[in-house]
PAMIDREN-611863 format. One record per residue: x, y negated, z negated of N, C-alpha, C, CB in turn. Coordinates in Angstrom, 2 decimals. Glycine has a CB too. Example, Ala and Ser with C-alpha at 12.3 -4.5 7.8 and 13.67 -1.06 7.14 Angstrom:
PT      n.px      n.py      n.pz     ca.px     ca.py     ca.pz      c.px      c.py      c.pz     cb.px     cb.py     cb.pz
PT     13.19      5.69     -7.80     12.30      4.50     -7.80     13.20      3.30     -7.80     11.31      4.47     -9.05
PT     12.85      2.25     -7.08     13.67      1.06     -7.14     12.90     -0.03     -7.87     14.08      0.60     -5.72
END
This chain:
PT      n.px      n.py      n.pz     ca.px     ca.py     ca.pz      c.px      c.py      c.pz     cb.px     cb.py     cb.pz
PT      0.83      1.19      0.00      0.00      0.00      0.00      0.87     -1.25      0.00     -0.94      0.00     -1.21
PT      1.60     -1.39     -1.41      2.04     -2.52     -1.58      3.86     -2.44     -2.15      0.92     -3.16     -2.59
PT      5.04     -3.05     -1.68      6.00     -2.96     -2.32      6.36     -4.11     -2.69      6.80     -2.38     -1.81
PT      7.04     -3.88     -4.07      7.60     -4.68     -4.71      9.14     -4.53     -5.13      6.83     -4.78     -5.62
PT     10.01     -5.73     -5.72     11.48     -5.26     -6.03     11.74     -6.16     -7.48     12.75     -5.71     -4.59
PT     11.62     -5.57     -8.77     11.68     -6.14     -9.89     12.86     -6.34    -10.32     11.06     -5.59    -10.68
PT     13.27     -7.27    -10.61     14.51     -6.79    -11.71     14.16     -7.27    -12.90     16.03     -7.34    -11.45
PT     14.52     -6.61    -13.78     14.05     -6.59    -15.50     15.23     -6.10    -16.03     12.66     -5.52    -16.05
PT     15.66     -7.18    -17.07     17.15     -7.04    -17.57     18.32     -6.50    -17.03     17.15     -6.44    -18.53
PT     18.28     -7.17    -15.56     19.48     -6.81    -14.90     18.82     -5.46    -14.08     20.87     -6.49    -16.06
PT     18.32     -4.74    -14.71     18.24     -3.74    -13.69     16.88     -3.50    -12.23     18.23     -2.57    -14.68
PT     17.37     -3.00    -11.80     16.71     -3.04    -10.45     15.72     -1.91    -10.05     17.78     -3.06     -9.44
PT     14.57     -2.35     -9.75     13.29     -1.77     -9.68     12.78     -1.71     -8.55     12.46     -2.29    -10.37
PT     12.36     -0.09     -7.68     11.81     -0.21     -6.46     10.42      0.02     -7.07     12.38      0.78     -5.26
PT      8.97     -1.17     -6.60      7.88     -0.61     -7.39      6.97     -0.42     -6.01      7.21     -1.70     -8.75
PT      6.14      0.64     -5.93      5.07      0.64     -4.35      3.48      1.23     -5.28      5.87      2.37     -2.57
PT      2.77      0.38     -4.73      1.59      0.87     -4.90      1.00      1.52     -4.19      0.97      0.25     -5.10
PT      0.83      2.67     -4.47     -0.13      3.69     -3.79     -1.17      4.20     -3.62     -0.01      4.32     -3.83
PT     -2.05      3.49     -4.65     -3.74      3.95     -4.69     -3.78      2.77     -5.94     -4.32      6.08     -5.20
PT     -5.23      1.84     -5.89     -5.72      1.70     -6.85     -7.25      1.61     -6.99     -5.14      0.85     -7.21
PT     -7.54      2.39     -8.23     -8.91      2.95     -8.39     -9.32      2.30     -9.46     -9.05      4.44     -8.56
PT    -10.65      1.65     -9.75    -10.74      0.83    -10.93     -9.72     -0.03    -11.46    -11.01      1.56    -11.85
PT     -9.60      0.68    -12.49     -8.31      0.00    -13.69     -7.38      0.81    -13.68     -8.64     -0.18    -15.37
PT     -7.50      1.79    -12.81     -6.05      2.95    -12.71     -5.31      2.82    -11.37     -6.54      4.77    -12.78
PT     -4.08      2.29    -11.42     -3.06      1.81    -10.77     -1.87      3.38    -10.10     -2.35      0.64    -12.03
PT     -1.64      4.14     -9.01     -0.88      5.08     -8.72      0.29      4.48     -8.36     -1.38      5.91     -7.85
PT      1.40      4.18     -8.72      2.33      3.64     -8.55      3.88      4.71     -9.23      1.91      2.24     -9.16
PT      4.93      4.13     -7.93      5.91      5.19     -7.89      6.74      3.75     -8.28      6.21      6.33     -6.34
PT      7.90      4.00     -9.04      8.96      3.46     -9.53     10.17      4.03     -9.15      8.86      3.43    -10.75
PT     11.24      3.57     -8.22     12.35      4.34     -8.19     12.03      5.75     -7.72     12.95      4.33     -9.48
PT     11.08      6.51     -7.09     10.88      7.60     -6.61      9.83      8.07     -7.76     12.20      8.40     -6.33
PT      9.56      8.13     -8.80      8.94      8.56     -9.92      7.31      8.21     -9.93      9.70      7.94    -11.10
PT      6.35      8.96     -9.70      5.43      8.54     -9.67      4.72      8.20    -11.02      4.97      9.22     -8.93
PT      3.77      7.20    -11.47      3.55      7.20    -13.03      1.73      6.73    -12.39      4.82      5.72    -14.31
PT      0.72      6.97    -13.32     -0.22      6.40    -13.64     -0.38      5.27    -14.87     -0.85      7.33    -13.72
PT     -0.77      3.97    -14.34     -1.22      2.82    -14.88     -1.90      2.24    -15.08     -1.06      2.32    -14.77
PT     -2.63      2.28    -16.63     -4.00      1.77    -17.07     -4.19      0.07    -16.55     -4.09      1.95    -18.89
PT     -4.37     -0.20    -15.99     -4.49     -1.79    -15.48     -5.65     -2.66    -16.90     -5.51     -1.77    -13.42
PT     -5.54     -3.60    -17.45     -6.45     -4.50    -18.79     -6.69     -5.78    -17.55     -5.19     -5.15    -20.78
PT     -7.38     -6.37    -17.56     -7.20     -7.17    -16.67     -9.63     -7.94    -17.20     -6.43     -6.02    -14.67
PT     -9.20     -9.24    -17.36    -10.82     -9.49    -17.48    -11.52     -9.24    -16.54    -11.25    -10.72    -17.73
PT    -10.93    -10.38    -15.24    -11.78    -10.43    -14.11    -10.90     -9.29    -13.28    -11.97    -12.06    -13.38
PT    -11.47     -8.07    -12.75    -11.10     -7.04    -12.27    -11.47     -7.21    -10.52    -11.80     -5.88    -13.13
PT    -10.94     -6.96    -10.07    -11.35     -7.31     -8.47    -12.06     -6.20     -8.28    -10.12     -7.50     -7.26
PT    -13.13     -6.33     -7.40    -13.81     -4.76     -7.34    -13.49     -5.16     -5.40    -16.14     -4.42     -8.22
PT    -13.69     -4.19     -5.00    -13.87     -3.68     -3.39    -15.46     -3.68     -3.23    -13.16     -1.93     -3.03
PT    -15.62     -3.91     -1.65    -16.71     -4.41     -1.44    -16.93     -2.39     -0.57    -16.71     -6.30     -0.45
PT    -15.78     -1.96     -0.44    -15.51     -0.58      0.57    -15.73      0.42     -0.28    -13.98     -0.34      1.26
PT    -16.84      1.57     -0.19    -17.07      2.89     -0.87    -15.69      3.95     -0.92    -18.33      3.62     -0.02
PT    -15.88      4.16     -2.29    -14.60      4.90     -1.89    -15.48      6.50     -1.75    -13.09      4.75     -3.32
PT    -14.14      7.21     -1.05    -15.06      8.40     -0.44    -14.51      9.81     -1.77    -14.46      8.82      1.77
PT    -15.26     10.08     -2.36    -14.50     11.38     -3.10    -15.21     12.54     -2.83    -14.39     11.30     -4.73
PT    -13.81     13.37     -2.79    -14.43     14.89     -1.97    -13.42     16.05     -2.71    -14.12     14.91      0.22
PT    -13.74     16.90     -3.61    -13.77     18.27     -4.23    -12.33     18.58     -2.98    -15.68     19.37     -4.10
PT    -11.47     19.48     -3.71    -10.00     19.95     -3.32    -10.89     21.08     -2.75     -8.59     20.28     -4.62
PT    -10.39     21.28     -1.38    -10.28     22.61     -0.39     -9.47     23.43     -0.50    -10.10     22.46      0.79
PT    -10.14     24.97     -1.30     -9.14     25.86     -1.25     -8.86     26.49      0.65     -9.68     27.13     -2.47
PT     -7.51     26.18      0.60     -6.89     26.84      1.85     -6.58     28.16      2.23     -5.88     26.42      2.00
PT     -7.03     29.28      2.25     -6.07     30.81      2.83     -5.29     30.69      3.91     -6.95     32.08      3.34
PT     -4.37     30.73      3.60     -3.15     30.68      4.83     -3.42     32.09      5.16     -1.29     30.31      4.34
PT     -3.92     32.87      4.64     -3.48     34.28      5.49     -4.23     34.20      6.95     -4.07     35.87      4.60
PT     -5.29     33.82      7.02     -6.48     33.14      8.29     -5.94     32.30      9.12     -7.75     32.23      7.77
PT     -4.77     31.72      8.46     -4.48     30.55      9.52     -3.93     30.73     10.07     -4.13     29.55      9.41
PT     -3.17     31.38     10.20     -1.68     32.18     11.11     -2.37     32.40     12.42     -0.95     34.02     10.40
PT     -1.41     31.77     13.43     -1.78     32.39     14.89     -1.56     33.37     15.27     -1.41     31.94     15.81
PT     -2.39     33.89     15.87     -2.38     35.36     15.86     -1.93     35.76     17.86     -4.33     36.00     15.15
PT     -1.01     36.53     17.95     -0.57     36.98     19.12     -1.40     37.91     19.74      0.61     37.46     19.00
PT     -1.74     37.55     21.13     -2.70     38.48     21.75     -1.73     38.77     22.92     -4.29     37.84     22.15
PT     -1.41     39.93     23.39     -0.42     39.97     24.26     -1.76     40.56     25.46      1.14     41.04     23.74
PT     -1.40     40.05     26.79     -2.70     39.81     27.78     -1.82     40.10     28.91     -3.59     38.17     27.83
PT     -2.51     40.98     29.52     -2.35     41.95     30.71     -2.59     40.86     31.95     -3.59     43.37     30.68
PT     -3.23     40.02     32.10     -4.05     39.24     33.30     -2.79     38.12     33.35     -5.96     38.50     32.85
PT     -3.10     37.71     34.65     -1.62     36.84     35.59     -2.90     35.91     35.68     -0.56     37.62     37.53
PT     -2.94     34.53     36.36     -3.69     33.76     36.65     -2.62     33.23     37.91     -4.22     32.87     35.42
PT     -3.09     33.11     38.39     -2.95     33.28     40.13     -3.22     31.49     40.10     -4.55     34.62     41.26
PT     -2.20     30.25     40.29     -2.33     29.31     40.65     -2.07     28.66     41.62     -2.15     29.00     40.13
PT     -2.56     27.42     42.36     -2.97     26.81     43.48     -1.16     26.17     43.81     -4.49     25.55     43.14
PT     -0.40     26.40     44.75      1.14     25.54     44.96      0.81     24.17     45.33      2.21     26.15     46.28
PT     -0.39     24.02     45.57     -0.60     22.35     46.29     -1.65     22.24     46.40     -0.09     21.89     47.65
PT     -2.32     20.61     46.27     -3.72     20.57     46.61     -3.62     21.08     48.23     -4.43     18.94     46.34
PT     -5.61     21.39     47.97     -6.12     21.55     49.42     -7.38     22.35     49.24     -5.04     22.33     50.45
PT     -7.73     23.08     50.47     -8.83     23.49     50.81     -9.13     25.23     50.68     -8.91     22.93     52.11
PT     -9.75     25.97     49.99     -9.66     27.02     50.31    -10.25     27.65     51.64     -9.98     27.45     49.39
PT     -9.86     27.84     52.65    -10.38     28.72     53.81    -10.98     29.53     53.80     -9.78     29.19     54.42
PT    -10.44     31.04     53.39    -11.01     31.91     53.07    -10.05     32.87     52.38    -11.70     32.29     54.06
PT    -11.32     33.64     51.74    -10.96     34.93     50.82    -10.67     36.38     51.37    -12.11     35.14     49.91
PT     -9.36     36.95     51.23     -8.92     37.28     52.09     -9.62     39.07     50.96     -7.16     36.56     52.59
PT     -9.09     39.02     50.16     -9.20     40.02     49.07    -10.65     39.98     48.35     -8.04     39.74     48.00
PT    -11.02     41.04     48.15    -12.55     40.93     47.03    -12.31     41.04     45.42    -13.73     42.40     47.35
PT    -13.00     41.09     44.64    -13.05     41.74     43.23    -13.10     42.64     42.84    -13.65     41.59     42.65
PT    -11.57     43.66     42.17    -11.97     44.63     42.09    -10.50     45.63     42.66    -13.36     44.57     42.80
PT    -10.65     44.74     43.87     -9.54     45.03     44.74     -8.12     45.23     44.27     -9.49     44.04     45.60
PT     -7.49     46.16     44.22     -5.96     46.35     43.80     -5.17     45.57     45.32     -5.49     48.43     43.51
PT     -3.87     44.87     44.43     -3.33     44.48     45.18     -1.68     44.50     45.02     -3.95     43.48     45.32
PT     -0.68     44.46     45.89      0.75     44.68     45.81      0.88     43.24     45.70      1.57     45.49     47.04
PT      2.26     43.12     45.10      3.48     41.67     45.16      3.27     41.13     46.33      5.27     41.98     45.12
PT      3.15     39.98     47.29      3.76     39.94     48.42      1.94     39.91     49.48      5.11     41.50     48.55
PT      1.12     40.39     48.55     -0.14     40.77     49.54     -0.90     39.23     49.57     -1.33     42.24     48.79
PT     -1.48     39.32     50.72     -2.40     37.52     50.80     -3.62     37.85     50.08     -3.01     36.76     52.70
PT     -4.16     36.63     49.81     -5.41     37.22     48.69     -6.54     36.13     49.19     -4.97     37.04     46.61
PT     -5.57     34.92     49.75     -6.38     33.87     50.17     -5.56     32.80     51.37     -6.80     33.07     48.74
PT     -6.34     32.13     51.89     -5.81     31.66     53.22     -6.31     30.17     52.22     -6.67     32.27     55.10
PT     -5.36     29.28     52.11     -5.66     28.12     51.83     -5.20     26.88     52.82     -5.22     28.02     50.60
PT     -6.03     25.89     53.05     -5.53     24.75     54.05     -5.18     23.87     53.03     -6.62     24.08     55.20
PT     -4.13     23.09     53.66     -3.41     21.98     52.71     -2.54     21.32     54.04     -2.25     22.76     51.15
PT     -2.58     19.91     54.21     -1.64     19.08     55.21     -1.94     19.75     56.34     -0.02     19.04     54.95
PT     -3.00     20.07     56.91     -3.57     20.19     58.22     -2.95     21.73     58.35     -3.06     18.91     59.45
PT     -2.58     22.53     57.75     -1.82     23.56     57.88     -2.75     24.96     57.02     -0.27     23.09     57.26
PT     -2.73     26.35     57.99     -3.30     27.28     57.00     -2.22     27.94     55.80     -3.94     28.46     57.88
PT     -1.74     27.96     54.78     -1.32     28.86     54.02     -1.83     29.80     53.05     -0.71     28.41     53.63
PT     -0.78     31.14     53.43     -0.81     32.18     52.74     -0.87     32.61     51.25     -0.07     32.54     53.14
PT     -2.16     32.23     50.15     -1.46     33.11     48.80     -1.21     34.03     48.91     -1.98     33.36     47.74
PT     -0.48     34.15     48.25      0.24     35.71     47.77      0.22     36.09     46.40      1.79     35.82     48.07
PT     -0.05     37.50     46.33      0.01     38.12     44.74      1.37     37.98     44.35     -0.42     39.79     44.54
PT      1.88     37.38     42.69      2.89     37.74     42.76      3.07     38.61     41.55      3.65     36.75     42.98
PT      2.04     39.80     40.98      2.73     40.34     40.61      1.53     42.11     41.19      3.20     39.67     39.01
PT      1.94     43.23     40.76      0.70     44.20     41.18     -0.46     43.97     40.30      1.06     45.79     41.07
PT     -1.41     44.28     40.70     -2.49     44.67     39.52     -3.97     44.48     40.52     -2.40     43.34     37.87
PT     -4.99     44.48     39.63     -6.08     44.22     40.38     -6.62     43.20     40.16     -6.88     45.01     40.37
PT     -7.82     42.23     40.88     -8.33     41.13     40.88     -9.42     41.25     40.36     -8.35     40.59     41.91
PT     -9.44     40.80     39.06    -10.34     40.67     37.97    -11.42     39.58     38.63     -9.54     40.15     36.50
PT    -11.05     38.59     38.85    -11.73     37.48     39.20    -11.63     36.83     39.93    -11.83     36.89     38.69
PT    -12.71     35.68     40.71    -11.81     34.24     41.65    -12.70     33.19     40.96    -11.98     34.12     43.84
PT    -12.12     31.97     40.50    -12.54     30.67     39.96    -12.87     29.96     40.74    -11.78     30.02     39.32
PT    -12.61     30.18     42.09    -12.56     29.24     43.24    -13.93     30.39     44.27    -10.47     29.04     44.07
PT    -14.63     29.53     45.31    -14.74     30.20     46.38    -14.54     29.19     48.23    -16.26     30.88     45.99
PT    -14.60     29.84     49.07    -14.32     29.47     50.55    -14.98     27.96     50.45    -15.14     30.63     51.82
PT    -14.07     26.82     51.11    -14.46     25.64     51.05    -14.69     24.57     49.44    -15.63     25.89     51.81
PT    -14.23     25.64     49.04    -13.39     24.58     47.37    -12.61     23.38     47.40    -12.14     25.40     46.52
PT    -12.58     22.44     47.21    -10.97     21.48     47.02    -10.74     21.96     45.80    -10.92     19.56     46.99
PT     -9.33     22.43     46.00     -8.44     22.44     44.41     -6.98     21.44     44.25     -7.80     24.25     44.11
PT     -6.80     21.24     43.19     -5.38     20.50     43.19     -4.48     21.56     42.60     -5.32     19.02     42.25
PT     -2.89     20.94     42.97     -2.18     21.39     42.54     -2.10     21.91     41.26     -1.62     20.85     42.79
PT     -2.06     23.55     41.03     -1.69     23.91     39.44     -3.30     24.53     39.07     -1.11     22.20     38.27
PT     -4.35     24.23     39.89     -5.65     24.68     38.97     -5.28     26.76     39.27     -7.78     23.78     39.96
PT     -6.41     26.74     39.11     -6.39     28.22     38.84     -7.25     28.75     39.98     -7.00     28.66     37.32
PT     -6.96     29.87     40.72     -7.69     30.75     41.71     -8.25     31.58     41.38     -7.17     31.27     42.52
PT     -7.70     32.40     41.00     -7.45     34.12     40.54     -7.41     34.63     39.23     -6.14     34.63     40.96
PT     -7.62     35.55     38.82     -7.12     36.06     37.92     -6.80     37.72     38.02     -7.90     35.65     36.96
PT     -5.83     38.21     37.99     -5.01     40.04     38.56     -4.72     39.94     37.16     -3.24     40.36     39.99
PT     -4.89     41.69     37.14     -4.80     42.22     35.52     -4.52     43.65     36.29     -6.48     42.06     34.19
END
């Protein structure tokens, strides 16, 4: 909130305020945190609700990310453009190296290719799509 730098009989005081609630002052001294009854007549009150809310017990054992190791490739677009056509169906097993889709991009037809084996779980896309660079086509599992 607030810092201050005291010195009191020579010695030297880092003071920061960190919360104040009513007449109770959270304030760290030199790294040391202390609570401080504040006496004071005219007390400033806040015009702002303060919000109080009950401590959340946490289980870390739940929180941990958990590894799913996943069989499926996702088959992405090298450049915007147009899909032409679908060369492969669903379902369909396919080799490294095999076309799966004819895509237009810069007035030109190009070839996808599978790049790894497996079969074609899915297509995200169909004939006459615009996709951009990086979206997703396919999915081989």
């Amino acid at each position: 909130m607030k810092k201050f730098k005291f010195t009191i009989r020579g010695n030297e005081y880092n003071v920061e305020i960190k919360n104040f609630d009513r007449n109770i002052a959270k304030v760290e001294v030199n790294g040391t945190q202390y609570d401080v009854e504040v006496h004071h007549d005219k007390m400033k009150t806040t015009k702002t609700p303060t919000l109080v809310r009950s401590q959340v017990a946490i289980d870390r054992k739940e929180s941990k990310i958990k590894k799913t190791v996943s069989s499926r490739y996702t088959l992405k677009a090298p450049l915007p453009g147009t899909i032409f056509k679908i060369v492969k169906q669903v379902g369909d097993e396919v080799k490294k190296g095999d076309t799966i889709m004819v895509m237009e991009a810069m007035k030109m037809e190009n070839n996808i290719q599978s790049e790894k084996d497996g079969t074609i779980v899915n297509y995200k896309v169909k004939e006459g799509d615009s996709v951009l660079q990086n979206d997703v086509l396919a999915e081989i599992e």
